[in-house]
Residue frames relative to the residue before (quaternion, step in Angstrom):
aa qw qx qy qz dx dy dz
X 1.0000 0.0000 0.0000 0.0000 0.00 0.00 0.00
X 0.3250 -0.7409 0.5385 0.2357 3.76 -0.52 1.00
X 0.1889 -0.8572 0.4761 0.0528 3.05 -0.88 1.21
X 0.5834 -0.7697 0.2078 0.1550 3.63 -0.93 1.71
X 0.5863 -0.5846 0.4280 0.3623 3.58 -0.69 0.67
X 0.5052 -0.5928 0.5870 0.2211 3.27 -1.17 0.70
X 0.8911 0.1213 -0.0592 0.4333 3.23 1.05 -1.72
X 0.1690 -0.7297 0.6161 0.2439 3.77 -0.76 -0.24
X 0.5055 -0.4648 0.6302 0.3623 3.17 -2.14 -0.19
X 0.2639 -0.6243 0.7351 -0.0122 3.41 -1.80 1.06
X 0.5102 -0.3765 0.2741 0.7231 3.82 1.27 0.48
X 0.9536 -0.1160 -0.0416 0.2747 3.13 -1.29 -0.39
X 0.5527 0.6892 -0.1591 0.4407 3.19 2.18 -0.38
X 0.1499 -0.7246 0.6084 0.2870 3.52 -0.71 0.83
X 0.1986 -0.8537 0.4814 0.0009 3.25 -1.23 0.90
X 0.4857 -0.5933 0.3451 0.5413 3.85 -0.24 -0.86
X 0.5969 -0.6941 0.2552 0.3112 2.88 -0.50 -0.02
X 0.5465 0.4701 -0.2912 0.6289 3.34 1.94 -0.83
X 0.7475 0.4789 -0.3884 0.2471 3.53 0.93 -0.24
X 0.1996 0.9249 -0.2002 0.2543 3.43 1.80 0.16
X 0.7329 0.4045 -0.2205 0.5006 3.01 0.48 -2.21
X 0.7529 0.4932 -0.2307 0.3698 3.67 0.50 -1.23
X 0.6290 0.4322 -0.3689 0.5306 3.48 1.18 0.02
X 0.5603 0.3391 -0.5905 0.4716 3.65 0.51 -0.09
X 0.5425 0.7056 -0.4335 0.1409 3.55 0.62 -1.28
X 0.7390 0.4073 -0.1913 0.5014 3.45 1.12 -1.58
X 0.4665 0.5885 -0.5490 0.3670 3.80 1.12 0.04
X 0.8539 0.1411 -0.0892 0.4929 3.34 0.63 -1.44
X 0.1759 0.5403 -0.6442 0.5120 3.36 0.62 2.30
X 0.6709 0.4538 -0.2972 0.5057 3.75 0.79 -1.42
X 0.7817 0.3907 -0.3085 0.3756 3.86 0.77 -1.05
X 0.1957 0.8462 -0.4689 0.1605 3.38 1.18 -0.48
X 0.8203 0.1551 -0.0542 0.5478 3.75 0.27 -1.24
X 0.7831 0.3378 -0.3369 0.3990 3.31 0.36 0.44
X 0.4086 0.8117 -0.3336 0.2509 3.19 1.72 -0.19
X 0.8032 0.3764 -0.2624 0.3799 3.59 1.00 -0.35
X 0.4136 0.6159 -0.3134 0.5928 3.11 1.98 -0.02
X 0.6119 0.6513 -0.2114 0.3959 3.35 0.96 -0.93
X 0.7274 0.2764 -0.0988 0.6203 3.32 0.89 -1.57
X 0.5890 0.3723 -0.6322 0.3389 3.93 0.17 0.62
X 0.7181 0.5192 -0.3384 0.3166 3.56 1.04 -0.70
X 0.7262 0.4193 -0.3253 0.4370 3.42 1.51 -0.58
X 0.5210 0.5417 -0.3253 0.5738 3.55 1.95 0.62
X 0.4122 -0.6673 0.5655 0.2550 3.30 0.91 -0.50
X 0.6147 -0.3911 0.3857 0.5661 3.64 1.36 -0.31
X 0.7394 0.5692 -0.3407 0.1151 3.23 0.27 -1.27
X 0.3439 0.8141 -0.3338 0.3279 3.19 1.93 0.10
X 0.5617 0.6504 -0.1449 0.4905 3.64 1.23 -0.93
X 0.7244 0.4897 -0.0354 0.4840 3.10 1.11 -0.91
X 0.6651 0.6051 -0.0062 0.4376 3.02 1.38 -0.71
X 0.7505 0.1364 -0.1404 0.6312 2.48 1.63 -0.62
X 0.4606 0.5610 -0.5205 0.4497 3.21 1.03 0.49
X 0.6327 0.5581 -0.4304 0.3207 3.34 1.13 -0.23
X 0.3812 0.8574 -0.0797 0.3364 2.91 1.66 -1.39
X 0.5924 0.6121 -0.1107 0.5120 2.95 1.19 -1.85
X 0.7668 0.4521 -0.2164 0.4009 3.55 0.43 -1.36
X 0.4448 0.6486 -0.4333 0.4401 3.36 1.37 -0.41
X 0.8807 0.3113 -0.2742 0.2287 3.33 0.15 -0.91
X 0.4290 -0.7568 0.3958 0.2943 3.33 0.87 0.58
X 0.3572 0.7328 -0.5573 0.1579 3.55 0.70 0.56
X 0.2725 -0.7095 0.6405 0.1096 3.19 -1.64 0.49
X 0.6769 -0.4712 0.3296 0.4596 3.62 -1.62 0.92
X 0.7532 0.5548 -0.2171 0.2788 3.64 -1.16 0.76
X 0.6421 0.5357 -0.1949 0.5126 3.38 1.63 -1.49
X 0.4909 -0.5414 0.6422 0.2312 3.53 -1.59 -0.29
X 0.0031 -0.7123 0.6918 -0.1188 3.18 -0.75 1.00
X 0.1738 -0.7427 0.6452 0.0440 3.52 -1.18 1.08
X 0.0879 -0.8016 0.5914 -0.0022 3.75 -0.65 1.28
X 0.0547 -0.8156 0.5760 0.0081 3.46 -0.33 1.66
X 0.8454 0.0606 -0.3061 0.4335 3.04 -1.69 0.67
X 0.2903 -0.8627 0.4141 0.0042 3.43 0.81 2.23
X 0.0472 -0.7559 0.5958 0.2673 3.08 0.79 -1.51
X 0.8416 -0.0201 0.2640 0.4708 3.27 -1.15 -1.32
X 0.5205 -0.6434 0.4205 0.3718 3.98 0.83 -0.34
X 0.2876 0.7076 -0.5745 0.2942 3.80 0.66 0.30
X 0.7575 0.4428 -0.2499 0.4095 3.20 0.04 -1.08
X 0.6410 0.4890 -0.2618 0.5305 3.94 1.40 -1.13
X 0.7699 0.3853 -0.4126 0.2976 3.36 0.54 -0.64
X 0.5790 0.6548 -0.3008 0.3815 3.50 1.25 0.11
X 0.5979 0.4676 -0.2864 0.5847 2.98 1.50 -0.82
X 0.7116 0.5125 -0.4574 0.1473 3.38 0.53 -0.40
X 0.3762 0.7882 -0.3169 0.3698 3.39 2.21 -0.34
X 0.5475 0.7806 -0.1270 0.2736 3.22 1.47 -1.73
X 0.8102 0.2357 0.1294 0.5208 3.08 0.52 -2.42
X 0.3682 -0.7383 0.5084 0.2468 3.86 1.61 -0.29
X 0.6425 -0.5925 0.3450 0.3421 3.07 -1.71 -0.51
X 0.3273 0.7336 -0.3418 0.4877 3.11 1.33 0.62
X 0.8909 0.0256 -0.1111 0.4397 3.39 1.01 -0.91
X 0.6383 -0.6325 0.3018 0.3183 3.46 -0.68 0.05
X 0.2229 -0.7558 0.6115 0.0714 3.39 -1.16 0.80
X 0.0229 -0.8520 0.5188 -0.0659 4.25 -0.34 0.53
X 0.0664 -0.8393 0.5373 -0.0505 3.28 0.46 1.38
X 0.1139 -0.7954 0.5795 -0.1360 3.69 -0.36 1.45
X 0.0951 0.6940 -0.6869 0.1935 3.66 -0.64 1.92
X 0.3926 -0.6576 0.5397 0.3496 3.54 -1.27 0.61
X 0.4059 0.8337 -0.1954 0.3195 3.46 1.58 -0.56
X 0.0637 0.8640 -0.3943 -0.3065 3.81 0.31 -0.06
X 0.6292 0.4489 -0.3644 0.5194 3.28 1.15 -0.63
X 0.4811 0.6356 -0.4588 0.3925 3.70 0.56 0.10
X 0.6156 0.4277 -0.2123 0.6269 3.51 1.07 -1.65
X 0.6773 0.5775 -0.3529 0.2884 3.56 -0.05 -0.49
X 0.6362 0.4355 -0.1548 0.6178 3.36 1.61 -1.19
X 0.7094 0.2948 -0.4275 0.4766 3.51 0.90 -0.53
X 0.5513 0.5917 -0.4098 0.4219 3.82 0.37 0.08
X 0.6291 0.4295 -0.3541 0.5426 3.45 1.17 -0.84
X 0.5262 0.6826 -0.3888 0.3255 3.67 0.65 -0.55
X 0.9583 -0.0771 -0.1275 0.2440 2.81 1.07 -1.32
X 0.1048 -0.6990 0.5413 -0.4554 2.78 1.79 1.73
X 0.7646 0.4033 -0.3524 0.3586 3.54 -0.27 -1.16
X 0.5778 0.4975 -0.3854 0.5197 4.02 1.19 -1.20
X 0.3882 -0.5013 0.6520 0.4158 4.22 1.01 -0.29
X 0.3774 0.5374 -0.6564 0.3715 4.39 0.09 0.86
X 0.3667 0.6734 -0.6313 0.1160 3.65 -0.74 0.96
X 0.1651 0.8431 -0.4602 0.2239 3.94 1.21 -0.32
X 0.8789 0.0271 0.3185 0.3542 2.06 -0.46 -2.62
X 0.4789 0.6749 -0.3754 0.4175 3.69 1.09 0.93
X 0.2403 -0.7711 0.5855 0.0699 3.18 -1.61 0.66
X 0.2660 0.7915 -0.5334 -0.1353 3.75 -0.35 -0.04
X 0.3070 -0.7429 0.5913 -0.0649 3.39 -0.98 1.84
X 0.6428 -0.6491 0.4051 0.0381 3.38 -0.70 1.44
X 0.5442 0.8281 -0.0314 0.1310 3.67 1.39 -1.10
X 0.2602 -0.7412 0.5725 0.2349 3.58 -0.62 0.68
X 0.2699 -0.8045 0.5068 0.1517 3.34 -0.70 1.62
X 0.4594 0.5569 -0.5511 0.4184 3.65 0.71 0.98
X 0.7302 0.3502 -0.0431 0.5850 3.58 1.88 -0.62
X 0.2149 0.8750 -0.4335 -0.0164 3.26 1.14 0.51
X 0.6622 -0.5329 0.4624 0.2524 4.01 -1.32 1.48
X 0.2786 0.8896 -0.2371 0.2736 3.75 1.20 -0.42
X 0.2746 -0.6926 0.6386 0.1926 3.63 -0.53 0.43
X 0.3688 -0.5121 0.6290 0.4541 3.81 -1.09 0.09
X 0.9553 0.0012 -0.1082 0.2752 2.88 -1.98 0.76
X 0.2684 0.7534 -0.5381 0.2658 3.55 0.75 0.98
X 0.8007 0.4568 -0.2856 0.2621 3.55 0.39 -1.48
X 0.1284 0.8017 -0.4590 -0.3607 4.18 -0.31 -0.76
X 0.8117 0.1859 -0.3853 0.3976 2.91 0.70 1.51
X 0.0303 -0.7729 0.6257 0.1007 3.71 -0.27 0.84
X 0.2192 -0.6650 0.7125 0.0457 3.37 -1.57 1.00
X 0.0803 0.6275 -0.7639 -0.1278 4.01 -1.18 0.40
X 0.0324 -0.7900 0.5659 0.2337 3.55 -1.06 0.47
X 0.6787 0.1583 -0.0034 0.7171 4.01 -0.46 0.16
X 0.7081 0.3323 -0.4421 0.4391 3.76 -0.35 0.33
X 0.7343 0.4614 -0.4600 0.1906 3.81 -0.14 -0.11
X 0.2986 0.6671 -0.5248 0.4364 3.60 1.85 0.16
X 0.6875 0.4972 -0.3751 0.3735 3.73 0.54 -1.23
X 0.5772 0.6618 -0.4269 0.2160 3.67 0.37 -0.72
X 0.5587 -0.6940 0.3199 0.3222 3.14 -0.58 1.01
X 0.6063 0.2216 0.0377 0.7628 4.00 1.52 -1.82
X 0.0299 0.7240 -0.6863 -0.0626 3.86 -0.09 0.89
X 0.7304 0.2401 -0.5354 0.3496 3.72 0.36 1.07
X 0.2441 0.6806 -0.5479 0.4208 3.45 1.41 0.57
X 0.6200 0.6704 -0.1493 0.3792 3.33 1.00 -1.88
X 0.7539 0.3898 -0.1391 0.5102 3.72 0.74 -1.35
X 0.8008 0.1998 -0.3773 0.4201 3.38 0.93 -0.05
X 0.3947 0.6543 -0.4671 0.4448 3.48 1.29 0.51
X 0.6781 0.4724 -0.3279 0.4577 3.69 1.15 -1.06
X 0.7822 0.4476 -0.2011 0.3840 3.96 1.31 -0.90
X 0.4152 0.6542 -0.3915 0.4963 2.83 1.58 1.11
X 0.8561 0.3546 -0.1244 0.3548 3.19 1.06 -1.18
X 0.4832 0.7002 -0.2894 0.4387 2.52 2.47 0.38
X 0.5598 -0.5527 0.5251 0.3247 3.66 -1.11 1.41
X 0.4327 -0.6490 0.5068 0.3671 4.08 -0.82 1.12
X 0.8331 0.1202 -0.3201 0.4348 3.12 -1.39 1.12
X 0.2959 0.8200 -0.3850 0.3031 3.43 1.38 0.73
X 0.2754 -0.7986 0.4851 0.2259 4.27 -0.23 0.20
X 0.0805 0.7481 -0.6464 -0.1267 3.14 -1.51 0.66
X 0.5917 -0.6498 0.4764 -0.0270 2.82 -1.25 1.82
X 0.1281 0.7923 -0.5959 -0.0271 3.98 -0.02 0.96
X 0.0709 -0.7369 0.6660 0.0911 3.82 -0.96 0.48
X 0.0996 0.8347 -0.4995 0.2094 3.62 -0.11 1.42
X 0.4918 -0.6022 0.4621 0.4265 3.25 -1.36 0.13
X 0.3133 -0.7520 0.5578 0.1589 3.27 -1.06 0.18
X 0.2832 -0.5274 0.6469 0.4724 3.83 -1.69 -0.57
X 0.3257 -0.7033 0.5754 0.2610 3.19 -1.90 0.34
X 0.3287 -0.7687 0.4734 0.2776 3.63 -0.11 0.76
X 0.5933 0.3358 -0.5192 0.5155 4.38 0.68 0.65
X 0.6586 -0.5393 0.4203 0.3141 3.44 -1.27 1.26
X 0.6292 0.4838 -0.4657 0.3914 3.16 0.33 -1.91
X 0.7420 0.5566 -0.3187 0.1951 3.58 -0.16 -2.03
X 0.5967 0.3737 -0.3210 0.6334 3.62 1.19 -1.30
X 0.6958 0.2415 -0.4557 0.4999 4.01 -0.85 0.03
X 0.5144 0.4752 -0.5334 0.4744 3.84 0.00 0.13
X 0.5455 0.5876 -0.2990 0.5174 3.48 0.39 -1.78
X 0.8496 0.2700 -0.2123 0.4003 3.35 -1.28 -1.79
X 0.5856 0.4428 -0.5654 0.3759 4.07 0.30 -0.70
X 0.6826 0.5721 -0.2734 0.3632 3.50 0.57 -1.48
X 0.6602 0.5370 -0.2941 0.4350 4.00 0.87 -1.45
X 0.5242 0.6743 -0.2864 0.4342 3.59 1.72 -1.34
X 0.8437 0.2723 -0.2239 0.4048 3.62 0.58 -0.76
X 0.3257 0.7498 -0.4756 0.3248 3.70 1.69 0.66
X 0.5918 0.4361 -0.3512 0.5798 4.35 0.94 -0.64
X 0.5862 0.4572 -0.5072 0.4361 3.87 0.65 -0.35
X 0.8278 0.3530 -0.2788 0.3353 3.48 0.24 -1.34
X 0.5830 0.5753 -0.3553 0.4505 3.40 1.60 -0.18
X 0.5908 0.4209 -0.3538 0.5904 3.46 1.24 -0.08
X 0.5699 0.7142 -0.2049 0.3509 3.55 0.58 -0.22
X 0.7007 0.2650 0.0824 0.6572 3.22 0.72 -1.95
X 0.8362 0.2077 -0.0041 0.5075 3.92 0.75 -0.89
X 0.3303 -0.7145 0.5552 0.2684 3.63 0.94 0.11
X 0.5686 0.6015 -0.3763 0.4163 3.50 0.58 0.77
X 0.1323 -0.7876 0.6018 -0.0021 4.14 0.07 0.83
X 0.8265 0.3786 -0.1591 0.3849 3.28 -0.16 -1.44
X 0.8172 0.1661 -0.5044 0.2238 2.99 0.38 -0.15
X 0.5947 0.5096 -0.4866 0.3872 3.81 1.09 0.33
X 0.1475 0.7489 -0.4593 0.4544 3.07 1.48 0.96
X 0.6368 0.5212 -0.0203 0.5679 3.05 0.54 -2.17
X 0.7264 0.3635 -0.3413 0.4729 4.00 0.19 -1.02
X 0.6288 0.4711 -0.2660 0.5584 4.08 0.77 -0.72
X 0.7653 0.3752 -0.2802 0.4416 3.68 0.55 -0.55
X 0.6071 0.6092 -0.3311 0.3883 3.44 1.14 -0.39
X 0.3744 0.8065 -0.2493 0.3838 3.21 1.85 -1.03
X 0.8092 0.4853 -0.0409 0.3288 2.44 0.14 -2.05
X 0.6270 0.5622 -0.1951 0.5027 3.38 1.35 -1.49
X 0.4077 0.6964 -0.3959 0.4382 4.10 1.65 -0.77
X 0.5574 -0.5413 0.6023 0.1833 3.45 -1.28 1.44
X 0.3483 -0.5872 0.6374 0.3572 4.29 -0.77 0.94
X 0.7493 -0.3383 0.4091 0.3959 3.79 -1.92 0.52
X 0.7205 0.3457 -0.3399 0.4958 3.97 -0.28 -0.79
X 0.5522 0.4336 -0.5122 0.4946 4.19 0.62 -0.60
X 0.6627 0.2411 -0.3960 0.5881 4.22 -0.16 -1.69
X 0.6582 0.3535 -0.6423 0.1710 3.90 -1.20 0.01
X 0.4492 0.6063 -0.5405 0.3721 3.44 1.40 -0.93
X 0.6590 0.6638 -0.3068 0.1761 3.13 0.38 -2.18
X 0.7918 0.3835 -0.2368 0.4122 3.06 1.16 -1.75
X 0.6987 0.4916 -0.2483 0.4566 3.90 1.10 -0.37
X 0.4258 0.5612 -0.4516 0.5474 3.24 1.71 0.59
X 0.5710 0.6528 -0.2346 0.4390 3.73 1.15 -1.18
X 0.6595 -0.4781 0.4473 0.3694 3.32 0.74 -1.05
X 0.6277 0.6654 -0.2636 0.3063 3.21 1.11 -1.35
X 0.2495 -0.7933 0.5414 0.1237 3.94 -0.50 1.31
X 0.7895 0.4747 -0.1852 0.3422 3.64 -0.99 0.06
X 0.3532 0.8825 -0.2743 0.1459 2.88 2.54 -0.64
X 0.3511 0.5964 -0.7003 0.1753 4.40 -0.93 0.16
X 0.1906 -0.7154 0.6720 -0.0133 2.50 -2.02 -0.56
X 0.4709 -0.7754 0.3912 0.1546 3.83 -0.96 1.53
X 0.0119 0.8739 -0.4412 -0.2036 3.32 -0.47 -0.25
X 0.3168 -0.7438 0.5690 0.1504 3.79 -0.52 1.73
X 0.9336 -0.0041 -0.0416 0.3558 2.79 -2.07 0.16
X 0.8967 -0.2072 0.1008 0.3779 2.86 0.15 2.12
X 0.5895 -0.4380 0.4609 0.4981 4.00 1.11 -0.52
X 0.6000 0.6261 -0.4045 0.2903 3.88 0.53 -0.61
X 0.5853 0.1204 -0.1261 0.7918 3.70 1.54 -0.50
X 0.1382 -0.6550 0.7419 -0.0381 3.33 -2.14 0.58
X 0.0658 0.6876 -0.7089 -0.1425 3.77 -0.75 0.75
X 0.4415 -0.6643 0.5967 0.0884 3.08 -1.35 1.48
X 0.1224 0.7222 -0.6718 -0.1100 4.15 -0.76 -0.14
X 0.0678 -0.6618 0.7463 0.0210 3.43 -2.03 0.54
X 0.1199 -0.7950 0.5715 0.1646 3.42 -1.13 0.16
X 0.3801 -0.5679 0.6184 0.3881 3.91 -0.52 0.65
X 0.7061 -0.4015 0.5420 0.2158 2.83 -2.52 0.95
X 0.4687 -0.6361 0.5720 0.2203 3.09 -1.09 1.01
C-alpha cells in the first residue's frame, strides 16, 4: 500500500498536506473578480482557444453528460453546453464557492439553465455516482489538486465505461528558446496582479504552481497508472499548455 505524504508543494512551498486544499481555496477567493480579465492578459487570449480546442477532445455528442471539474468561472461549461444541448447534461464541479457562483452567474445570464449542474465538490472526493458521466473535462485546475492521483481515480469512477477525460494543462516546453520566452513573460504575471488587482501573491502562487506541474510524460504515467486506456497527449504553443486524454475500460 503506498504510503501518503505528510507534506506537499503550495508553489514553491512545502506545506502540509491537510493544509493545502484551503490555501489554494483563499488564492482563488482573492482572484475571484478579476480572474477572467486576468487570464486574457496572462494568455494573451489564447486561453479561449484552448479550450475550445480541448472541447474537441472529448468526442461528445448531442444528449450525453459531461462533468466539468474545477469549473472555475464557466468557460469551459459554457461550451460544452452547445455540445450536449438540452437534452443532455452539463455539471460544473469547483471546491471553490465563490468561483461556482460566478461561473453559474455567467451562465444564467446566456439564459443556460435546462441542462446544468453546479456541485459544490472536492475533486479528490467527487459527490458522483459510479459510471454516470461520458465525459469529464478539468481545465487549468488539476495542477492545484492537492493528490492529483487521488483525483484520477476519483474522476474514473464516475466515468460511464469507455467514457473520456479531457485534461487542458500547463505544460514544459522541451526548446530552450520557447521555455525562457515563456518564464520572462509568466515572471511579470504578480506585477500585473499587483497592479490591476492589488494582489501579488497570489499569481505568485498561480506562476509557481506551474512550475511545481508534473512535465506531459510524468501526468500520462499518472494517467496509465489510474487505469486510463488509450492514454497520450498534444502539446500547444510549443509545450507551454498540453491536453492530456484517457478513456475508462470499456
Amino acid at each position: 500500500m503506498k504510503e501518503k505524504n505528510e507534506f506537499t508543494h503550495f508553489g514553491f512551498q512545502n506545506v502540509e498536506v491537510k493544509e493545502k486544499a484551503a490555501k489554494v481555496s483563499a488564492v482563488f477567493d482573492s482572484v475571484t473578480n478579476g480572474y477572467d480579465l486576468m487570464n486574457d492578459l496572462m494568455s494573451l487570449g489564447t486561453h479561449r482557444l484552448l479550450k475550445e480546442i480541448a472541447i474537441n477532445h472529448t468526442k461528445l455528442r448531442p444528449g450525453q453528460a459531461v462533468l466539468d471539474l474545477a469549473g472555475g468561472t464557466g468557460d469551459m461549461a459554457l461550451l460544452l453546453t452547445d455540445i450536449v444541448g438540452t437534452e443532455g447534461l452539463v455539471c460544473m464541479c469547483d471546491i471553490n464557492k465563490r468561483m461556482l457562483r460566478k461561473g453559474r452567474e455567467r451562465l444564467e445570464d446566456r439564459g443556460i439553465l435546462s441542462n446544468t449542474e453546479y456541485i459544490q465538490g472536492d475533486g479528490e472526493i467527487l459527490p458522483f455516482k459510479d459510471n454516470f458521466f461520458d465525459a469529464v473535462t478539468i481545465s487549468f485546475g488539476i495542477r492545484n489538486f492537492t493528490e492529483k492521483d487521488t483525483a484520477l481515480a476519483s474522476v474514473i469512477k464516475t466515468l460511464k465505461p469507455n467514457g473520456r477525460l479531457v485534461v487542458l494543462e500547463f505544460a514544459k516546453p522541451s526548446n530552450p528558446l520557447i521555455k525562457k520566452i515563456y518564464r520572462s513573460f509568466s515572471s511579470l504575471w504578480p506585477i500585473i496582479g499587483k497592479n490591476l488587482m492589488g494582489d501579488e501573491s497570489s499569481y505568485e502562487y498561480l506562476r509557481e504552481s506551474i512550475e511545481m506541474h508534473p512535465d506531459q510524460e510524468t501526468f500520462l504515467e499518472m494517467l496509465v497508472s489510474t487505469g486510463f486506456e488509450q492514454a497520450s497527449y498534444v502539446n500547444l504553443l510549443g509545450g507551454i499548455v498540453a491536453i492530456h486524454t484517457g478513456n475508462k475500460p470499456g
